[in-house]
Each structure stands twice: as C-alpha cells, then as structure tokens.
N, C-alpha and C positions, 0 to 999 in steps of 0.2 A: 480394946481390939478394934482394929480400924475397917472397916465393912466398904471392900474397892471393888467389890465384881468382877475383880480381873484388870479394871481402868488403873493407868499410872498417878491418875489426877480427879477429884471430884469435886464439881463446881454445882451445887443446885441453884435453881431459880426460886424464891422466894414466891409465893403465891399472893401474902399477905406480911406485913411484918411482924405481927406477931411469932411468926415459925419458927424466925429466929434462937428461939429460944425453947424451940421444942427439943422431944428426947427422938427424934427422927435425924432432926440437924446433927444434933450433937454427935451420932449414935454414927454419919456417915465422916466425920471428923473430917468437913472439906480443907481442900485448900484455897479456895474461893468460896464467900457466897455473892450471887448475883443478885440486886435489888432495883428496883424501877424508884428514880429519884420521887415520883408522888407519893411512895409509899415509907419514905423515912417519919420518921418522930419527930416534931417541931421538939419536943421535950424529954428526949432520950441521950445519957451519955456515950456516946458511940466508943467513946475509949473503952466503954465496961466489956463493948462484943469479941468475943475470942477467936472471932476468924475474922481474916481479909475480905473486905467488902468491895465489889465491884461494882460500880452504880449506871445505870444505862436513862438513856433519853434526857438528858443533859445538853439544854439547849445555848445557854449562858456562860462566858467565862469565866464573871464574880460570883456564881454558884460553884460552876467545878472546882476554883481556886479554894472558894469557903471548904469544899468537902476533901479536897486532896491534901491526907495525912497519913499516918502510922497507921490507920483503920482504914481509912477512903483509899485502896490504893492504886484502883483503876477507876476511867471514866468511861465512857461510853456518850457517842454523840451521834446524829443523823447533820448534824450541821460542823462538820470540821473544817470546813474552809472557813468559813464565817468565824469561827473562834480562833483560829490560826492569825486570822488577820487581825483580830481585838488585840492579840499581845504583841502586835508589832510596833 
C-alpha cells in the first residue's frame, strides 16, 4: 500500500544514504528519492536501488555525465551555466 498523504508525487530527501534502504523509504514507495552527490557510495551498485534517484549539488559535467542513467535520472546543479557551456 503506498502511504501519499494525499500528495500526487513523493520525493524524500535522504538524510544519510544509508536510508535508502530503510522500511520508511520503502514504506513511502516514492517516485523520486532525492540525494546530495557527497553522500553516494564510492562502492554501491546503484542499478540494485528501486527508485529514481535525483542527485543535487553537482558541480561537474564528467561527474553528472558518469551519474546520468536508468537510476541517476535527474541532476541538480548551483552552477548550470558553467556546465551548459563545458558541452558546447
């Protein structure tokens, strides 16, 4: 059963990444989770996470590039002109 409070869409913010993988996450069945790029897993398969990840503070373009896949599927940046202009 999917736990929406009434909201059409549920995006949490990750606190830590271990959450990931709590019975809280799970329990809100988002359709986003949101993560701050420091707090990925140098050594985590990201294809194994069962929800869509959105990654925020994404300063780089060959890091967003590296992360944008079936799992990565948004970015988030403070600098988008700067990266706009790296892929021209």
């Amino acid at each position: 059963m999917q736990v929406t409070r009434g909201w059409p869409r549920v995006g949490p913010v990750l606190n830590d990444w271990r959450e990931i993988d709590s019975a809280a996450i799970a329990a809100l069945q988002p359709d986003v989770v949101f993560c701050d790029i420091a707090q990925l897993p140098a050594q985590r398969d990201l294809s194994a996470i069962v929800h869509p990840l959105a990654i925020y503070e994404v300063d780089r373009i060959d890091i967003a590039t590296i992360y944008c896949s079936a799992v990565v599927r948004w970015v988030e940046t403070f600098t988008v002109g700067e990266l706009l202009e790296s892929t021209l």
